[in-house]
C-alpha positions in Angstrom: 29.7 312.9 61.5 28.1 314.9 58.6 27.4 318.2 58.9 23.7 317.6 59.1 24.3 315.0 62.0 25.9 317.9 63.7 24.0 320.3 63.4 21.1 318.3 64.4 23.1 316.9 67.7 24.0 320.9 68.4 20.1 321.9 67.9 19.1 318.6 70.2 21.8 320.3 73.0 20.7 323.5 72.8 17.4 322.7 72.9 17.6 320.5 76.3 17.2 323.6 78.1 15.2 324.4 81.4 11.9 323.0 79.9 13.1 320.0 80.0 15.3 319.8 83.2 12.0 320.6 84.3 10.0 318.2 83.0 13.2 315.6 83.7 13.4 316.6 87.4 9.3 315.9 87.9 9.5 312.6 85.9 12.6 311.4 87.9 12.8 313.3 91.3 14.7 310.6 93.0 16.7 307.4 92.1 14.8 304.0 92.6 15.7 302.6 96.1 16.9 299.4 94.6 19.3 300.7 92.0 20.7 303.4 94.9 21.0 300.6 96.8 22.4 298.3 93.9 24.9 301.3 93.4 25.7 302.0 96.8 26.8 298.3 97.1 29.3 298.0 94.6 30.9 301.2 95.2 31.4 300.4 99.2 33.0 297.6 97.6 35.7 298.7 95.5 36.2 302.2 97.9 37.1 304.1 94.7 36.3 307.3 93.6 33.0 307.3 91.4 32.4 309.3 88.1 28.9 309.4 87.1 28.2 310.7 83.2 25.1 312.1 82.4 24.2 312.9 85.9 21.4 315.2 85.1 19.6 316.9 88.0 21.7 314.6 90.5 19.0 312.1 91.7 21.5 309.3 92.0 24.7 311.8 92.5 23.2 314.1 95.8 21.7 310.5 97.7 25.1 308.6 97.3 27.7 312.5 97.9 24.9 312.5 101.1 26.4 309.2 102.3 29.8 309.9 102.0 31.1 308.3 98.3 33.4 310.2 96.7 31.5 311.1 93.4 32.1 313.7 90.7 29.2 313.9 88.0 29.5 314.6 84.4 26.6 316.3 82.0 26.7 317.9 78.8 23.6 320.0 79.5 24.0 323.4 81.9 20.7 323.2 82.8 20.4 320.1 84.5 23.8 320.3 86.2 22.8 323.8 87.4 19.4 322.3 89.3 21.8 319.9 90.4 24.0 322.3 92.2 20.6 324.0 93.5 19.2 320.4 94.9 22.9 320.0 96.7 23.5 323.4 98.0 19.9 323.2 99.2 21.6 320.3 101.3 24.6 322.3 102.0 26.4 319.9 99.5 28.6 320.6 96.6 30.0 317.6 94.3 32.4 318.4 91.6 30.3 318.7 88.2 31.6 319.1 84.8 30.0 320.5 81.9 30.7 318.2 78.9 30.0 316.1 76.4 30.7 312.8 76.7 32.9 311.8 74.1 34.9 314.8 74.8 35.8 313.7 78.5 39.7 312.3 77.3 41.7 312.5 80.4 39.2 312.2 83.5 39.8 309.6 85.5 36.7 307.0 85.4 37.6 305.3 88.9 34.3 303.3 89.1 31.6 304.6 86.7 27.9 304.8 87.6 26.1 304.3 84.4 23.8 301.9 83.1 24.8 302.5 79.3 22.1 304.7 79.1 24.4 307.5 77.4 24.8 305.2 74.1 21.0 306.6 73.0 23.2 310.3 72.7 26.2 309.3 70.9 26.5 311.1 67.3 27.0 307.5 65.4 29.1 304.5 65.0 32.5 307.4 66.1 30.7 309.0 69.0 29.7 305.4 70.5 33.1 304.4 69.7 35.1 307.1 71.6 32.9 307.4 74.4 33.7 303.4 75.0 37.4 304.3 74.6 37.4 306.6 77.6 35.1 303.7 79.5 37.4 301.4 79.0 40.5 303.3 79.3 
């Protein structure tokens, strides 16, 4: 990654602040019934532990933690993983969340990850895309 890449990925993190949790929460608020219920199904399935990445404000993390799965959630902005913890605890819930970047998450376990590739859009090139599909398929 050049130095310019970087320090245009750093600004694009730092500036994914509380405006835009905001704005993110009152675009999304909740996860579409079908893909909860898509989701839902395959991890009753397997009965595995569930690691979602960019889990944002939670909208498919609190739903599933509310019915029981086993799910830790992943997000490289504070922000959104702090309304996420405010939307749980609200619920009297609290799922493990980790503040990171993707391609630096080298050594979680993935059990089953919830993602729909989504994170790719994020990755800092050809390397970035390239070690956070490593870990995936680790």
């Amino acid at each position: 990654m050049t130095a310019t890449n970087k320090l245009l990925f750093e600004f694009m993190i730092d500036t994914y602040k509380s405006l835009c949790t905001e704005f993110y929460d009152l675009d999304k608020p909740l996860a579409p019934d079908d893909a909860l219920e898509y989701y839902l199904n395959q991890i009753q399935l397997s009965s595995q532990p569930v690691l979602e990445p960019m889990c944002g404000t939670g909208r498919f993390l609190i739903p599933l933690f509310e019915k029981g799965i086993d799910i830790d959630g992943i997000d490289a902005s504070e922000h959104m993983l702090e309304k996420c913890r405010i939307k749980a605890g609200e619920k009297n819930l609290h799922p493990k969340l980790y503040l990171q970047k993707l391609e630096d998450m080298s050594g979680k376990s993935l059990w089953i990850s919830l993602s729909s590739f989504r994170f790719f859009r994020t990755a800092h090139g050809k390397s970035g895309r390239a070690k956070i599909f490593k870990e995936y398929v680790r």
